[in-house]
N, C-alpha and C positions, 0 to 999 in steps of 0.2 A: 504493500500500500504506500508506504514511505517513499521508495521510486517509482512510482506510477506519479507520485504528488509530484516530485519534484521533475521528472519531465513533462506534465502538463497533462498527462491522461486522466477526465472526470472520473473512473473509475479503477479500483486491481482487474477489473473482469474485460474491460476497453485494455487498457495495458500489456493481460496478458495475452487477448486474440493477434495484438498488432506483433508484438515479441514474438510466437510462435509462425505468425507470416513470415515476419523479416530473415528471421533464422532456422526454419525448420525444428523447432524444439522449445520448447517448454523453457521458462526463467529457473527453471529448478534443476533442470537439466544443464543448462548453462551452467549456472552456479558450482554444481557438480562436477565441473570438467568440460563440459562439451564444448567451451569455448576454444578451447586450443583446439578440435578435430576441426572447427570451424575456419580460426585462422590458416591451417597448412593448408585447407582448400580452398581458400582466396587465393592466396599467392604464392602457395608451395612455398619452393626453397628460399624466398628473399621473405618470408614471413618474418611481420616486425622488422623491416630495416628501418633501425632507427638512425642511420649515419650517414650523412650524404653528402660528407666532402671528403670523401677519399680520393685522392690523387687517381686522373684516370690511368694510371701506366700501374695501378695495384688494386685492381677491383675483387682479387680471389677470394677474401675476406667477404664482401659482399654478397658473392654470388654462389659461396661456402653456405650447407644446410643449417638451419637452426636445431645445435645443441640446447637440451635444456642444462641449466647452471648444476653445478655439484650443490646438493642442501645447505643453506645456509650461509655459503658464499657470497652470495650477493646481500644477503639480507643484514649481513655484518657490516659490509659497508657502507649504509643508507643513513645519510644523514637526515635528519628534519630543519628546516631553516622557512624562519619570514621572509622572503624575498619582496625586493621595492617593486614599485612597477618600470616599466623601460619602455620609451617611444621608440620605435621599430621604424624602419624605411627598408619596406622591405618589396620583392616581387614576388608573383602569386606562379605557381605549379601548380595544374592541374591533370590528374590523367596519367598522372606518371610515377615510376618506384623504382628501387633500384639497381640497378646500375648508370641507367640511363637517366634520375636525377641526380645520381649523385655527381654524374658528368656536368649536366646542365647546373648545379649548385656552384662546382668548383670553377668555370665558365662564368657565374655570375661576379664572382670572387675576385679572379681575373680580372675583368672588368671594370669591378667600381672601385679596385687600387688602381687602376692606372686612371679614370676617368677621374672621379671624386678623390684621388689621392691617402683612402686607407690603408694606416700603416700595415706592414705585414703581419706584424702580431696582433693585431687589432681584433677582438670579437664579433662572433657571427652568432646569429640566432637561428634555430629551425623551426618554426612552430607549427602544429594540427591540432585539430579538435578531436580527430578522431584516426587509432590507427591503421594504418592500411591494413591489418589481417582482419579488419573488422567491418571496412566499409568496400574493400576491394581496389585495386587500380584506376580502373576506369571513372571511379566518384572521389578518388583521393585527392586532395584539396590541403596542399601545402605552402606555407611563407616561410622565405629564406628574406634576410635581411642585416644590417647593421644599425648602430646608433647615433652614426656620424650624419651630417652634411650632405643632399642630395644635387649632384651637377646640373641636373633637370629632374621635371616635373614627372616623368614615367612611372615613377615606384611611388606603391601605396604607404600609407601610414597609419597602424596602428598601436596601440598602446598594450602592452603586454600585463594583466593585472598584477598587482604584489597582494600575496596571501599565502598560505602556508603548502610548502612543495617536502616531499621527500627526495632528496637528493642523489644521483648517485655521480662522481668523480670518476673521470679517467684520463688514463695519459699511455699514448701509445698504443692504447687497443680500440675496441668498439662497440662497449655495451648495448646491448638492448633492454628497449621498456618490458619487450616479452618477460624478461627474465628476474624485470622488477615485480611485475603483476605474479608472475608464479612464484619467488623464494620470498616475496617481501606480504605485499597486498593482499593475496590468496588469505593470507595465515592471521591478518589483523583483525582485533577484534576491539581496538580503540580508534583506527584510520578505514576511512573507506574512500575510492577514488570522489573525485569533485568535478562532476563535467559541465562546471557553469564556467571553466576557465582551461585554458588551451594544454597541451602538452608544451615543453620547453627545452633543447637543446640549445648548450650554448659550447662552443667548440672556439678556439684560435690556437695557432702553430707557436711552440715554443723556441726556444734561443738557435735550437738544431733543425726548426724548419718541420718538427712532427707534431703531429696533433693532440690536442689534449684538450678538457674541457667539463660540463656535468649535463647530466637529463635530469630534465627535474618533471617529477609525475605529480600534480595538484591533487593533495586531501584535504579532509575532513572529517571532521570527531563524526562519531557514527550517534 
């Protein structure tokens, strides 16, 4: 009833006829797992690519199947943090996942250091609402962006909310949110995800030119 209220359906019974349309399955069924049979057959092997500025000359990573995480690895390193909000200038992907955004991200990247003059370590943001092992390729609806100075008028702008994210940190590798929702989120019984407010990577190259950076997955006290 709780999530029925909060995405807007007048009843649990309206709620759950639209949920087992969308997904072939039952909310309880989901709940129980059937979310992940769901993701791998949206998008098979790039299920959850949550990274999309891998240098195009090292996509194997990418294009590598989803492992799920050893227990409790991921879930040790999850920070909780109030993040501020951040004005974004950023441009819209639609229709695409990856390899082939992550192509078009590092492309965009390119670009607006040499156009708008961002430093090379400079921060990049990736945001979604929702993710692709969830809504599919073809409706996935991504912003890539930074917080500097726009040369022109072409890139949208919006503002990225500050509220409470679980965090996770990396450097040199390429976590996935998949792997936050299974070792982290799955098991919480004080945070449940908050989809009033976007997903959030934020990724910039260190002193050697490699990447690093955190995902941060928006909660809420349950």
């Amino acid at each position: 009833m709780r999530i029925a209220q909060d995405c807007g359906f007048p009843s649990n019974a309206a709620f759950a006829k639209a949920f087992k349309q969308q997904f072939a399955m039952s909310a309880k069924a989901w709940r129980e797992g059937g979310w992940r049979a769901y993701m791998d057959q949206q998008v098979g092997r790039e299920s959850d690519v949550s990274f999309f500025v891998a240098e195009p000359g090292n996509l194997d990573v990418i294009l590598a199947p989803y492992c799920p995480p050893e227990p409790g690895s991921i879930a040790a390193r999850i920070a909780l943090r109030n993040l501020p909000a951040v004005t974004l200038r950023y441009q819209r992907f639609f229709g695409q996942s990856g390899a082939a955004l992550s192509i078009a991200c590092n492309t965009f990247i390119c670009e607006r250091e040499r156009l708008d003059g961002i430093a090379h370590g400079a921060p990049w943001y990736g945001v979604f609402d929702e993710d692709p092992g969830f809504t599919g390729e073809s409706e996935y609806c991504y912003d890539f962006g930074h917080t500097g100075e726009a040369s022109d008028g072409s890139l949208g702008m919006r503002v990225l909310p500050a509220g409470t994210y679980a965090c996770l940190d990396f450097r040199h590798e390429w976590p996935r949110f998949r792997s936050m929702y299974e070792d982290w989120l799955d098991r919480q019984s004080v945070w449940r995800f908050d989809s009033t407010r976007p997903h959030i990577q934020k990724v910039e190259r260190d002193e050697a030119g490699l990447w690093r950076g955190a995902l941060a997955l928006p909660i809420k006290k349950r």
